[in-house]
Structure formats: C-alpha cells, structure tokens
N, C-alpha and C positions, 0 to 999 in steps of 0.2 A: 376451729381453734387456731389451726397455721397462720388464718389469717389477720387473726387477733393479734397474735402474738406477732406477725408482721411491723403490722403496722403501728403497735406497741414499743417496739425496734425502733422505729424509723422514727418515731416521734422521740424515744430515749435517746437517739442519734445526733438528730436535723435541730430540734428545737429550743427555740431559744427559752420556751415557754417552762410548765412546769409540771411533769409528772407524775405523778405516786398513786402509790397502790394502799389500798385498805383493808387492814384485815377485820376493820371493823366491821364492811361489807359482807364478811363470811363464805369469799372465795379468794384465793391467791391470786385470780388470772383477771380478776375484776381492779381494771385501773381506769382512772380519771386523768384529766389535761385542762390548763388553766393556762392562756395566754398572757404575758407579760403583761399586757395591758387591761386583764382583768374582762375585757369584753368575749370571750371564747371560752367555754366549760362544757366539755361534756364528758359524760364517763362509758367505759368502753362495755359497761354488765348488761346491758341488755342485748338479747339477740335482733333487735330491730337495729341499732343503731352498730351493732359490729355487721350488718348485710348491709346497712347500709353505706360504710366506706369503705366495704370492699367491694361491691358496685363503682363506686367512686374513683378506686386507686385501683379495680384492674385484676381482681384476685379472681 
C-alpha cells in the first residue's frame, strides 16, 4: 500500500497527465492515469500492476 500510495503522489505531483480516483470502483485507494495524449491508461487496483511499478520505480 506505501507503495501505491507512492507513486500515486508522484503521479498527482510530476504529471502533466490525468489522475482520479473512483469511487465507483469500490475502494478509495483504487486510482487510474490517463496521459495527455490519450495513448497511456492504466489503473493502479490491481495488485499485478501496483508490483509491477514498483519493481519499476524502486520500492
């Protein structure tokens, strides 16, 4: 979870792109990211894909 919430941070921070969170999802801690340019989406609720950047970024 630290490291969700990490790099959750960093992306509400750094990015030019577009964050938010859904509660229609039916967790608070479940957020998505959308690149500016529409080519980048992914969302952070799966535990595959939150090990997987933080492999990535170091955590």
């Amino acid at each position: 979870m630290t490291c969700q919430l990490l790099f959750a941070g960093l992306l509400f921070a750094f990015s030019p792109g577009h964050v938010y969170r859904s509660s229609d999802w039916g967790s608070i801690w479940e957020l998505a990211y959308e690149s500016p340019d529409k080519n980048l989406f992914f969302t952070l609720t799966a535990a595959d894909t939150v090990i997987y950047f933080c492999k990535n970024i170091g955590c």
